[in-house]
Structures are given as structure tokens and as C-alpha cells.
C-alpha positions as CSV (number, residue, x, y, z in Angstrom):
1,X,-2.7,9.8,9.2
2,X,-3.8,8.4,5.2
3,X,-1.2,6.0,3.6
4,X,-1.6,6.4,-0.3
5,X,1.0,4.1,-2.4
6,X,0.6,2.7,-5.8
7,X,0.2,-0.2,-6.4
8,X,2.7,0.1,-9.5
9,X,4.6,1.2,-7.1
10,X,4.7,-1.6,-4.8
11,X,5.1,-4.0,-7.6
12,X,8.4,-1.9,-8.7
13,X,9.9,-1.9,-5.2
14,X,9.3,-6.1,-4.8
15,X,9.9,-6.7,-8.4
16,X,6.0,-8.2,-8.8
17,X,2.7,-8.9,-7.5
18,X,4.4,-12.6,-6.1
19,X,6.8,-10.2,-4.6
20,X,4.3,-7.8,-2.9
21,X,1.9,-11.0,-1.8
22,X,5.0,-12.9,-0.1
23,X,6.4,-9.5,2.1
24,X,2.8,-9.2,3.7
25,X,1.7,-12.7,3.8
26,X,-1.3,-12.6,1.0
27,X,-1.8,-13.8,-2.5
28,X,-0.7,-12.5,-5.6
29,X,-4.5,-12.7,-6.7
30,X,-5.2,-10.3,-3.6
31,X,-2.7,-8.0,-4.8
32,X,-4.5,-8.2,-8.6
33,X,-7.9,-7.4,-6.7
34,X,-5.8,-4.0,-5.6
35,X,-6.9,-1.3,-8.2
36,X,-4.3,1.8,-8.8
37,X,-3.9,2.6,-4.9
38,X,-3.1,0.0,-2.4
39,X,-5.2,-0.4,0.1
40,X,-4.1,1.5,3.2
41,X,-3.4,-1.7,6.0
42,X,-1.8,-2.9,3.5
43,X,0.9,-0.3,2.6
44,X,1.1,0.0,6.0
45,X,2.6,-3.6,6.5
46,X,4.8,-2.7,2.7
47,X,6.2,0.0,4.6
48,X,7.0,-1.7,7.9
49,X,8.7,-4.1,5.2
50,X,10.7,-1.9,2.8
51,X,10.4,1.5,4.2
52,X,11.6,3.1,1.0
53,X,8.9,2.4,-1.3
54,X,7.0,5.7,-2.9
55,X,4.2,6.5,-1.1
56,X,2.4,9.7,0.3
57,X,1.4,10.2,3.8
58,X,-1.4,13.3,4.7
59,X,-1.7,14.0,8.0
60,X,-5.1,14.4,8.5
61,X,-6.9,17.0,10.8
62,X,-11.0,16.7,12.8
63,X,-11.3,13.2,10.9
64,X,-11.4,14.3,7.8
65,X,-9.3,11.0,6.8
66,X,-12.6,8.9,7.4
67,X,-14.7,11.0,5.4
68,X,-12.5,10.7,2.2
69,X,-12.1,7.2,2.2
């Protein structure tokens, strides 16, 4: 299974990057070191958080996750 959440996204469901860094237990400057897509452990531990937040989930088939990333 791939994770793929924005990090726009996360910032609007916590309200900003202090937001998103506090739920998981990181900085905000890790959160600025993010890019457009979160990275995947971490919108795992967003989700566990605040299930809610936009994200898409591809289930993937022979591994083909790993060779996308």
C-alpha cells in the first residue's frame, strides 16, 4: 500500500506546519524540508492522528510500490 497526501494538505487539516510538527512529534523545519507530497511514514503517523485528512491510498500489486518511489 502507497500513502500520497499533500503537504498543503496536512498543513490545512492542523491549521500549520507548527500544527503538523507537534501531531507527529517533529519540527516545523522538518515539515518545511517536505516538498508538495509528504513523505509516506509520515502521513502514515498524520493519519493514525486525524484520520480525515485528504490523502490517496493505491494499493499496490508484485512491488510495484518500491519501484515508483
Amino acid at each position: 500500500m502507497q500513502i500520497i497526501m499533500n503537504t498543503s494538505d496536512a498543513i490545512d487539516a492542523f491549521h500549520s506546519k507548527a500544527g503538523v510538527a507537534k501531531a507527529i512529534g517533529i519540527t516545523k523545519q522538518a515539515v518545511s524540508q517536505w516538498g508538495d507530497v509528504v513523505p509516506e511514514a509520515s502521513a502514515l503517523k498524520l493519519l493514525r492522528v486525524k484520520p480525515a485528512i485528504k490523502h490517496k491510498q493505491n494499493d499496490c500489486k508484485e512491488n510495484l510500490c518500491s519501484r515508483a518511489s
